[in-house]
C-alpha positions as CSV (number, residue, x, y, z in Angstrom):
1,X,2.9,-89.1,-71.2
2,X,2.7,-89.2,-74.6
3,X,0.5,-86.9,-76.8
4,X,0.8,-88.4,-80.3
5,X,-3.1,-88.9,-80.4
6,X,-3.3,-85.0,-80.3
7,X,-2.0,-85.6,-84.5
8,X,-5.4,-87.2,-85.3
9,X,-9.3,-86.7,-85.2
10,X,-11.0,-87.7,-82.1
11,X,-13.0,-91.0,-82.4
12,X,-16.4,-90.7,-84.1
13,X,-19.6,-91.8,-83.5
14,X,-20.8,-94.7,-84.8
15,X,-23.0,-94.3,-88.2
16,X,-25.4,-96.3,-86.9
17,X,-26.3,-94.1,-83.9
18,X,-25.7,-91.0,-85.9
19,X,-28.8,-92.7,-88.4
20,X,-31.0,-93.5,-85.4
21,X,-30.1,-89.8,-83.8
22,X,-30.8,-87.6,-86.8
23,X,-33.9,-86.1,-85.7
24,X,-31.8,-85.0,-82.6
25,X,-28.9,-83.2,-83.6
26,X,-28.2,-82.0,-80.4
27,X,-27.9,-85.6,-79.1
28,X,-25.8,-86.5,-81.8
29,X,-23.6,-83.1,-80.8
30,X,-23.3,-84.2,-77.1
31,X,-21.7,-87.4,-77.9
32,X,-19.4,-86.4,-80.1
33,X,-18.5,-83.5,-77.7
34,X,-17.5,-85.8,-75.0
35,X,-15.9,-88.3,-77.6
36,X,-13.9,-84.8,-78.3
37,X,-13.3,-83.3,-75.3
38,X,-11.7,-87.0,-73.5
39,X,-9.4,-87.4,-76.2
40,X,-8.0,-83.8,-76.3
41,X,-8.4,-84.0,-72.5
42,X,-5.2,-84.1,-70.0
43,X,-5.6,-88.1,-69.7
44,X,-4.7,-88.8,-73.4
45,X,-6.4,-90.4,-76.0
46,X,-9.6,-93.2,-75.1
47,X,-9.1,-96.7,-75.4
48,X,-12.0,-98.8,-77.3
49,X,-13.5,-99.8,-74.0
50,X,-13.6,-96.3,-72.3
51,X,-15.2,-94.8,-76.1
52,X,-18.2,-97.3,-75.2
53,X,-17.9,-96.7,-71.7
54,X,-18.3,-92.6,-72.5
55,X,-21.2,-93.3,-75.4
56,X,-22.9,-95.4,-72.6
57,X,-22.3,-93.0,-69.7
58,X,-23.8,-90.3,-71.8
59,X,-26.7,-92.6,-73.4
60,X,-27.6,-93.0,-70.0
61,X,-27.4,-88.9,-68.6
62,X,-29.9,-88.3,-71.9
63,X,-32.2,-90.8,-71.5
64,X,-32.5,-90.0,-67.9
65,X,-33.2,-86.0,-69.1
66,X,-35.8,-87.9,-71.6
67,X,-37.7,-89.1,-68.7
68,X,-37.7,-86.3,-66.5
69,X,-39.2,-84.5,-70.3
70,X,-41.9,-87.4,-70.4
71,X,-42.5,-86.9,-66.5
72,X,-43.1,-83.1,-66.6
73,X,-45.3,-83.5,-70.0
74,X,-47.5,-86.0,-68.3
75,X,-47.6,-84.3,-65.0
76,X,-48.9,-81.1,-66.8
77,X,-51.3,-83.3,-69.1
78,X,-49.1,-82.0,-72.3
79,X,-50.2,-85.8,-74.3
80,X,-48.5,-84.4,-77.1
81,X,-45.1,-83.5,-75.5
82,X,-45.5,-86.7,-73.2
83,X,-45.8,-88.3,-76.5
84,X,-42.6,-87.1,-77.9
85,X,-40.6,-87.7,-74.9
86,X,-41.9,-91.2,-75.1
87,X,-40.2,-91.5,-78.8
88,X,-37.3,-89.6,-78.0
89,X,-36.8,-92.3,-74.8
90,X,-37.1,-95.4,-77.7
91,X,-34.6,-93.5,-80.0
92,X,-32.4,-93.2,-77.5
93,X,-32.6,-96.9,-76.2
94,X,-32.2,-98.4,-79.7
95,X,-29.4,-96.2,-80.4
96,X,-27.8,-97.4,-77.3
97,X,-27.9,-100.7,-78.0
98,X,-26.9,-99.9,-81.3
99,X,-23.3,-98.6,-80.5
100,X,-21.7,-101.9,-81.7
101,X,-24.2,-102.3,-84.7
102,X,-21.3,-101.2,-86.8
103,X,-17.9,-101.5,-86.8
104,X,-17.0,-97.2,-86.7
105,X,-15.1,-97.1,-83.5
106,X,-13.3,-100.6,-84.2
107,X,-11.8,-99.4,-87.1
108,X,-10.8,-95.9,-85.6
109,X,-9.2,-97.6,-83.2
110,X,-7.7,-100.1,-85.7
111,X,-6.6,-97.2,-87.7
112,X,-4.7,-95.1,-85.1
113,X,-3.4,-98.2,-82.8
114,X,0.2,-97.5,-83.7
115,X,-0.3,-94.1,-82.7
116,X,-1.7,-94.4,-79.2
117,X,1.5,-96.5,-78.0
């Protein structure tokens, strides 16, 4: 197995979630960890597909913790907190979707193609 891809950053992600993520730091920090920690990782470096297929996975583990937020909130009658679980549940919907809304990881991956052979 080669580790060439060890030479170069891990893949980012994408401006356009970072923009929809910046009242969320920590959001933003968990996806870039696991962006991180699978391309260092023992299997090698991430293909484009399994990038999205990571950013999605995790998308979906936060929104799900969102949830259980908005659940708790509601169930002890915090409208304020159930509120902000609410927004932090659309934020992280649109910023899912928005993965492909620029072209970040395409061009990482168009970048450092010749080194992931």
């Amino acid at each position: 197995m080669t580790r060439k891809h060890l030479n170069f950053p891990p893949p980012p992600v994408p401006r356009t979630v970072r923009e929809l993520l910046k009242d969320y730091p920590e959001l933003i920090d968990e996806l870039q960890d696991g962006l991180t920690k699978s391309h260092y990782g023992p299997l090698g470096a991430l293909s484009f597909d399994s990038a999205i297929w990571l950013l999605e996975g995790t998308f979906d583990a936060i929104w799900g913790d969102a949830d259980k937020e908005a659940e708790q909130a509601t169930a002890q009658r915090d409208s304020e907190a159930a509120e902000q679980a609410k927004r932090k549940r659309v934020t992280i919907s649109k910023a899912r979707r928005s993965i492909h809304a620029d072209d970040d990881l395409w061009n990482y991956f168009k970048t450092y193609e010749k080194d992931f052979q």
